[in-house]
VOZALO-628476 format. One record per residue: x, y, z of N, C-alpha, C, O in turn; residue number from 1; residue in one letter. Coordinates in steps of 0.001 Angstrom, whole numbers. Layout:
BEGIN
<n.u->X n.v->Y n.w->Z ca.u->X ca.v->Y ca.w->Z c.u->X c.v->Y c.w->Z o.u->X o.v->Y o.w->Z pos->NUM code->a>
...
This chain:
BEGIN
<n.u->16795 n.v->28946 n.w->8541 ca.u->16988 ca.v->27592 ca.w->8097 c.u->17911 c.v->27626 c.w->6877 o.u->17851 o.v->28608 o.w->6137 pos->1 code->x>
<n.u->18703 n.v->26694 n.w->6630 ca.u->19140 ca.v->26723 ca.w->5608 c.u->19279 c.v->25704 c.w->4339 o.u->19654 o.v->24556 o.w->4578 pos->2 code->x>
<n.u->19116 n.v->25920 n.w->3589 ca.u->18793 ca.v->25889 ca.w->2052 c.u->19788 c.v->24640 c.w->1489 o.u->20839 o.v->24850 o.w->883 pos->3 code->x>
<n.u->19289 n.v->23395 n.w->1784 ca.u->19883 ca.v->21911 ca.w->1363 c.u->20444 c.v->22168 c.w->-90 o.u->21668 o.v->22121 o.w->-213 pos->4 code->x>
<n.u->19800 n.v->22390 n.w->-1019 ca.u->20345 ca.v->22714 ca.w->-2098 c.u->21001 c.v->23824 c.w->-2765 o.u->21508 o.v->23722 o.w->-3882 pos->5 code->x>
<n.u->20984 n.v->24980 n.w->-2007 ca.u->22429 ca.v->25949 ca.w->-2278 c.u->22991 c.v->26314 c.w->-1477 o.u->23848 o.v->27133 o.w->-1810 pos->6 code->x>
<n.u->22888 n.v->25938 n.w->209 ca.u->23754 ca.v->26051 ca.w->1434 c.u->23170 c.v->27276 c.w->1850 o.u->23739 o.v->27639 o.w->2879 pos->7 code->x>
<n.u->22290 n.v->28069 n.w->1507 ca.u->22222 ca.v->29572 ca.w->1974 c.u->21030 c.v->29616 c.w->3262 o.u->20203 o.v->28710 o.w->3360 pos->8 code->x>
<n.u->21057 n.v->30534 n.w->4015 ca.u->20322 ca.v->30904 ca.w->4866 c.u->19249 c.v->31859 c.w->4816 o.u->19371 o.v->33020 o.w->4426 pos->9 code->x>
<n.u->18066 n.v->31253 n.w->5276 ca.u->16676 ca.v->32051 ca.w->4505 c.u->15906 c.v->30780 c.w->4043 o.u->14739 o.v->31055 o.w->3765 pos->10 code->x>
<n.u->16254 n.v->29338 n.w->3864 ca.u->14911 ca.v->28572 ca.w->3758 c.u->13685 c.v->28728 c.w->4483 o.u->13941 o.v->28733 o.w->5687 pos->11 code->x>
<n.u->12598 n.v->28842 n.w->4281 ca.u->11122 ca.v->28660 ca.w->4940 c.u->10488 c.v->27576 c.w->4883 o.u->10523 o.v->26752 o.w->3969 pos->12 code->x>
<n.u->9808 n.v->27532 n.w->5980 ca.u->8671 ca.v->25888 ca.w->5389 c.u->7472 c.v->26808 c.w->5780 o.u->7201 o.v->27612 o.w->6672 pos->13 code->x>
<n.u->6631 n.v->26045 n.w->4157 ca.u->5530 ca.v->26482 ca.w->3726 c.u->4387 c.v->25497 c.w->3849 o.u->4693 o.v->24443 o.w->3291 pos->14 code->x>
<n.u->3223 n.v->25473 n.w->4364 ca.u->2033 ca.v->24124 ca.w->4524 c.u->1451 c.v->24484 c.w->3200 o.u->902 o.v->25509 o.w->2794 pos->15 code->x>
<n.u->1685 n.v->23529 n.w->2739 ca.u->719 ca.v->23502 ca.w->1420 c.u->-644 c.v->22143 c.w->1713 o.u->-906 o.v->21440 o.w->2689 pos->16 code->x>
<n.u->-1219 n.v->22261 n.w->397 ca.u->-2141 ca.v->21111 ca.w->156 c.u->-1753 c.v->20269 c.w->-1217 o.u->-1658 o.v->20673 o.w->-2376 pos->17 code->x>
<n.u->-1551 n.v->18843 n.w->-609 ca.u->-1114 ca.v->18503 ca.w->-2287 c.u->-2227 c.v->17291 c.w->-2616 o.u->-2866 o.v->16865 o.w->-1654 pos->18 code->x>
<n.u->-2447 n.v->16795 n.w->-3775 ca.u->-2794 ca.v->15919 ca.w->-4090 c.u->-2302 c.v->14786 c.w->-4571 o.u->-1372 o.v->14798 o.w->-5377 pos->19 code->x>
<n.u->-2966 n.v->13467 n.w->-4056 ca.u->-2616 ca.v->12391 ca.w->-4788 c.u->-3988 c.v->11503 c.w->-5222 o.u->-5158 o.v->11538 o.w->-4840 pos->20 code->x>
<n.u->-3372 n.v->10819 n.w->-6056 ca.u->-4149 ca.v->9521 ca.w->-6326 c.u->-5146 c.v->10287 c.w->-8073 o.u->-4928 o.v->11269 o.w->-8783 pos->21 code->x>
<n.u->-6086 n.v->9300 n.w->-8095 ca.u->-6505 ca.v->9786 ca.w->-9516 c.u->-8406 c.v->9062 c.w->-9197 o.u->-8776 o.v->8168 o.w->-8436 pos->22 code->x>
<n.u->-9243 n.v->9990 n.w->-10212 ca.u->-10276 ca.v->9626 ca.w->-10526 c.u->-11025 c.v->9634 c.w->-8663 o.u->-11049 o.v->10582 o.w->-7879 pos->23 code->x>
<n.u->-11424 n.v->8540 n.w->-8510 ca.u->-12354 ca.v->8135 ca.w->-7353 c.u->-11615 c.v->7512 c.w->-6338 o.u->-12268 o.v->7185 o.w->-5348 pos->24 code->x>
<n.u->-10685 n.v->7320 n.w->-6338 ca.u->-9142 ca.v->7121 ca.w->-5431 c.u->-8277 c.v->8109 c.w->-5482 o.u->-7117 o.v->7733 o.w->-5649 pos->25 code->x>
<n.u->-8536 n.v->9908 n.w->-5346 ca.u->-7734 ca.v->11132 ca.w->-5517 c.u->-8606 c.v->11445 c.w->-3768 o.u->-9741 o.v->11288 o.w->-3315 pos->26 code->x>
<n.u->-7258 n.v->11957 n.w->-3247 ca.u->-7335 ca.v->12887 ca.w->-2229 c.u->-6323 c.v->13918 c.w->-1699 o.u->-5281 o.v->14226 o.w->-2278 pos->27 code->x>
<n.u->-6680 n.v->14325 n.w->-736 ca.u->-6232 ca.v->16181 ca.w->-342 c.u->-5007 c.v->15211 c.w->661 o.u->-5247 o.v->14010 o.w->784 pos->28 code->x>
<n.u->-4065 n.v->15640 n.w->1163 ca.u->-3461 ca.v->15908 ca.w->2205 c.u->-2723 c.v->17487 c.w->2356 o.u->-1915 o.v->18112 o.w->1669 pos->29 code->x>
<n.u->-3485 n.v->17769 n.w->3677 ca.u->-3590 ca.v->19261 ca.w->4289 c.u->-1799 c.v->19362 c.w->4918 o.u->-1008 o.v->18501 o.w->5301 pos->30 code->x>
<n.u->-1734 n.v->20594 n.w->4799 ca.u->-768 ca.v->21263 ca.w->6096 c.u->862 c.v->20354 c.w->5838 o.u->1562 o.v->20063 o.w->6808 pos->31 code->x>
<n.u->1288 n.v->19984 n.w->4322 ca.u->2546 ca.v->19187 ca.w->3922 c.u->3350 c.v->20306 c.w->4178 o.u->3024 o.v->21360 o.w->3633 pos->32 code->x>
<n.u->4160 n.v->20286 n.w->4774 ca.u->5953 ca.v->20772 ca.w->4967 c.u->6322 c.v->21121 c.w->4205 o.u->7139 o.v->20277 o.w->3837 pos->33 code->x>
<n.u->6329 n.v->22086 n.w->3408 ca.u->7674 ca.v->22191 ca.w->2083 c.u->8838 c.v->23410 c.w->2347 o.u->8611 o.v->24528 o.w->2811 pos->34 code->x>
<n.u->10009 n.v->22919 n.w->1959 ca.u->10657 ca.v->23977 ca.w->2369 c.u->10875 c.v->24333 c.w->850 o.u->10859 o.v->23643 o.w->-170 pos->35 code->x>
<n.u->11163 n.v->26183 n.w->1177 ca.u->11030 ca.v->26775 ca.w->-71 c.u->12618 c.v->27917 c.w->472 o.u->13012 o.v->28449 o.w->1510 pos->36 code->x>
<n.u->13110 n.v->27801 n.w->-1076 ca.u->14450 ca.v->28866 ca.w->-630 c.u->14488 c.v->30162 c.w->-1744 o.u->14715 o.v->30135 o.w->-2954 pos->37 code->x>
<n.u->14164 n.v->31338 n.w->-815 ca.u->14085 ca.v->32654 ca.w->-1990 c.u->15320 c.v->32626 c.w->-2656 o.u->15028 o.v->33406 o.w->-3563 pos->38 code->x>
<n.u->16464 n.v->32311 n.w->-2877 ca.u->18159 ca.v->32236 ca.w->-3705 c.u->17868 c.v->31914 c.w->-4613 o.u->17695 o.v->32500 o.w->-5682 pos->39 code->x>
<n.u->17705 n.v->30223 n.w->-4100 ca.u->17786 ca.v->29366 ca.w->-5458 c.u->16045 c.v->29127 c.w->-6050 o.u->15790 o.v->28709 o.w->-7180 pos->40 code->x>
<n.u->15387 n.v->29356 n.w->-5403 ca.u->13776 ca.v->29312 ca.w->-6095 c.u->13690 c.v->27271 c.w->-5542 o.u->12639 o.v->26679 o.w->-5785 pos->41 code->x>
<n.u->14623 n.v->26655 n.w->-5000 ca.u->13483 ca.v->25416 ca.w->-5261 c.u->12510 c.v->25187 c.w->-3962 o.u->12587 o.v->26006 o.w->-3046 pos->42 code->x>
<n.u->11789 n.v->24321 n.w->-3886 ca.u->11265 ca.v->23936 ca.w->-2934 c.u->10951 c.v->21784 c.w->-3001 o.u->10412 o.v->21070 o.w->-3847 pos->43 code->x>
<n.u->11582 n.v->21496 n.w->-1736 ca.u->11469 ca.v->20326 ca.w->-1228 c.u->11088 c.v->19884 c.w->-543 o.u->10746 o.v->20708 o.w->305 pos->44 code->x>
<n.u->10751 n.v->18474 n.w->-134 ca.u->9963 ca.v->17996 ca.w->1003 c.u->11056 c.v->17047 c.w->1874 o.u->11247 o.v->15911 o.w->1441 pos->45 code->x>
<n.u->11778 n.v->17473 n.w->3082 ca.u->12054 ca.v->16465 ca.w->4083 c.u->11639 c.v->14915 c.w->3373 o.u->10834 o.v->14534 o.w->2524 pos->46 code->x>
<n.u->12847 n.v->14177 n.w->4386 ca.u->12849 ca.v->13047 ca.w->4708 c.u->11772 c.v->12218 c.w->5226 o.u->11174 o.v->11268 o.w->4722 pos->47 code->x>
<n.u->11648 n.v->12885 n.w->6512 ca.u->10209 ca.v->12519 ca.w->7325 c.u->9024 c.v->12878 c.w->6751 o.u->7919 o.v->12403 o.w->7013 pos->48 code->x>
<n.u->9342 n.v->13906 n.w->5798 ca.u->7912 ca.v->14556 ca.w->5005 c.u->7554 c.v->13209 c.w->4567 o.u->6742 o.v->12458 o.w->5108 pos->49 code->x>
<n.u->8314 n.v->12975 n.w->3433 ca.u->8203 ca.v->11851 ca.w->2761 c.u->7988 c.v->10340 c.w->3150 o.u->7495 o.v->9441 o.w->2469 pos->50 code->x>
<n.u->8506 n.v->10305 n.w->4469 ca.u->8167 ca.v->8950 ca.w->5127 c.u->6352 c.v->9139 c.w->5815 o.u->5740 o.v->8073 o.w->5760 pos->51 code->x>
<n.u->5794 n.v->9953 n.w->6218 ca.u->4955 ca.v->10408 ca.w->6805 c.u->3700 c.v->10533 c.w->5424 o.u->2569 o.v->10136 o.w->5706 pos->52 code->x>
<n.u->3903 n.v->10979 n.w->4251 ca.u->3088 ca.v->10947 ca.w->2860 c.u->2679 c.v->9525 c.w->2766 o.u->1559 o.v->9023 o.w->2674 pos->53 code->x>
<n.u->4130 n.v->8883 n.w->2824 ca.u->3738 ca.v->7280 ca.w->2311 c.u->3010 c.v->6348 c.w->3115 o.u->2764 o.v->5193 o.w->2768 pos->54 code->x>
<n.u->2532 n.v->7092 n.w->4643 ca.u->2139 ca.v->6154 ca.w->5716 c.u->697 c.v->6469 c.w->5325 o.u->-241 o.v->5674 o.w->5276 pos->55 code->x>
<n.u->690 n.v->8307 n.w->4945 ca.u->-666 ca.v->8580 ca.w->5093 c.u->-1642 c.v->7742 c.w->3537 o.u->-2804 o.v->7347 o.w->3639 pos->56 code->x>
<n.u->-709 n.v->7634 n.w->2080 ca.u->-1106 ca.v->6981 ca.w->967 c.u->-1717 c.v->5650 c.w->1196 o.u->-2846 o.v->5249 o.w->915 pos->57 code->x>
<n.u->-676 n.v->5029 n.w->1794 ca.u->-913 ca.v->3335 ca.w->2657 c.u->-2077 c.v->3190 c.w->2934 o.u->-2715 o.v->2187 o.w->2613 pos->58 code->x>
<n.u->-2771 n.v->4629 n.w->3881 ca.u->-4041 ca.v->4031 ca.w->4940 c.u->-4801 c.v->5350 c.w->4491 o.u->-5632 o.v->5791 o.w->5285 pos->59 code->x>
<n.u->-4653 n.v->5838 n.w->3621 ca.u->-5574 ca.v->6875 ca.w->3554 c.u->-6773 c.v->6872 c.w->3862 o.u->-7301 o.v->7699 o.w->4607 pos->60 code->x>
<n.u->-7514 n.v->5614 n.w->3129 ca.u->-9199 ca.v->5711 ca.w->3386 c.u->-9478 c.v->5561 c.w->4862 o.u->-10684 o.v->5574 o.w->5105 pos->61 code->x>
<n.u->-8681 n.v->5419 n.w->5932 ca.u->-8637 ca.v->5077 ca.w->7048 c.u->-8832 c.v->6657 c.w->7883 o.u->-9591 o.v->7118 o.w->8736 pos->62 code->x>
<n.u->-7843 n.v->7067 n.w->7194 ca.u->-7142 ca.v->8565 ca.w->7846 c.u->-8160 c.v->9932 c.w->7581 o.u->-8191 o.v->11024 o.w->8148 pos->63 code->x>
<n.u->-8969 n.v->9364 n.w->6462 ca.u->-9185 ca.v->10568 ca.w->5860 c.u->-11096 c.v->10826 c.w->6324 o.u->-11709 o.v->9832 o.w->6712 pos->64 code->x>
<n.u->-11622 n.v->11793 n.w->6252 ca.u->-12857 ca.v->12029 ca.w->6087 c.u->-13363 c.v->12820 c.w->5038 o.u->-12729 o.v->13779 o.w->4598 pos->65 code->x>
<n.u->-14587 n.v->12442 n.w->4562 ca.u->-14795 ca.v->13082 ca.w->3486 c.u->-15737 c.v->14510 c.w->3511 o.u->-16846 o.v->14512 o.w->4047 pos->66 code->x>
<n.u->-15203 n.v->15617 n.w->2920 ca.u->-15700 ca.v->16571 ca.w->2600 c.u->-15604 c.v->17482 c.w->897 o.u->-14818 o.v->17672 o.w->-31 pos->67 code->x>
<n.u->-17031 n.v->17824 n.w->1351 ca.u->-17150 ca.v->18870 ca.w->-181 c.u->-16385 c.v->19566 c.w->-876 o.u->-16457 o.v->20673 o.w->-342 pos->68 code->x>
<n.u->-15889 n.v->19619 n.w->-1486 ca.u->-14900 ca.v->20232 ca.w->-2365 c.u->-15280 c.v->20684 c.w->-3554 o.u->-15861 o.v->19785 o.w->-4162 pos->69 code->x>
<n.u->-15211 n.v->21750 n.w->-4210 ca.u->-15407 ca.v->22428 ca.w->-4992 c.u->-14200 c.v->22329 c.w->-6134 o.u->-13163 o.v->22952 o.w->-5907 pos->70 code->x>
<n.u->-14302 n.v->21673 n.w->-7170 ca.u->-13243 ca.v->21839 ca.w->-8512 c.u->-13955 c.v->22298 c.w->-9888 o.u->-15079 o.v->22142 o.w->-10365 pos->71 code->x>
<n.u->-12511 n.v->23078 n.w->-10389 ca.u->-12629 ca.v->24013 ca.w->-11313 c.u->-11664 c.v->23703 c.w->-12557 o.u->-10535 o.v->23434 o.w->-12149 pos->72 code->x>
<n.u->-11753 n.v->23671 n.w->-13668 ca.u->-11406 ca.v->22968 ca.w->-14456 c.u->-9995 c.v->24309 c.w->-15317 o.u->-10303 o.v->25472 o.w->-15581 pos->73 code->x>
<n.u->-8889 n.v->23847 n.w->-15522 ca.u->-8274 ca.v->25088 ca.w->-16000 c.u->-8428 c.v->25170 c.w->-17434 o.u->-8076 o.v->24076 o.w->-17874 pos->74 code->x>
<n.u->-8761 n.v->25886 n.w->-18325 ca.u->-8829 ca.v->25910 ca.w->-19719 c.u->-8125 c.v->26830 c.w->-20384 o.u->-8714 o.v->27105 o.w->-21429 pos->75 code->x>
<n.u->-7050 n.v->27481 n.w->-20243 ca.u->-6393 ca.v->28426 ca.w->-20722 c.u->-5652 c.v->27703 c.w->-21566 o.u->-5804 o.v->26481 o.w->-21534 pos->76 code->x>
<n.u->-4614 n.v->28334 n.w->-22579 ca.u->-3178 ca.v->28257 ca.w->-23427 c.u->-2590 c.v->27409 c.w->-22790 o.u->-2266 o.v->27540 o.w->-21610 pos->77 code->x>
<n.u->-2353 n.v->26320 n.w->-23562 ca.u->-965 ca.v->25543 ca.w->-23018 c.u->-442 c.v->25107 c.w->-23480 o.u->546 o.v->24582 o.w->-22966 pos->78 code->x>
């Protein structure tokens, strides 16, 4: 694949988990698209990524089911 932002060949897409939202309206969306390029180090999300995030934000409580999750608080240097 190649690498939208430095033309090179060797992009990957990576499934991550990202979060949105905040407090008691925060949730997971699983298995997001990101493409990542070893050259230049960035990583981005498609077009459709992004059209497809905003459908799932829209209707989330619809889309989503709820499960247990375990969070951990970071406290190190910053």
């Amino acid at each position: 694949m190649i690498c939208d932002i430095c033309g090179k060949k060797g992009a990957r897409i990576r499934r991550v988990t990202r979060t949105y939202g905040r407090g008691r309206s925060a949730f997971l969306i699983e298995g997001v698209p990101v493409i990542s390029c070893p050259h230049c180090g960035e990583s981005y999300l498609a077009a459709e990524t992004l059209k497809e995030i905003e459908r799932i934000r829209m209707h989330w409580r619809q889309l989503s089911t709820d499960r247990k999750v375990p969070v951990a608080r970071f406290r190190g240097a910053a």
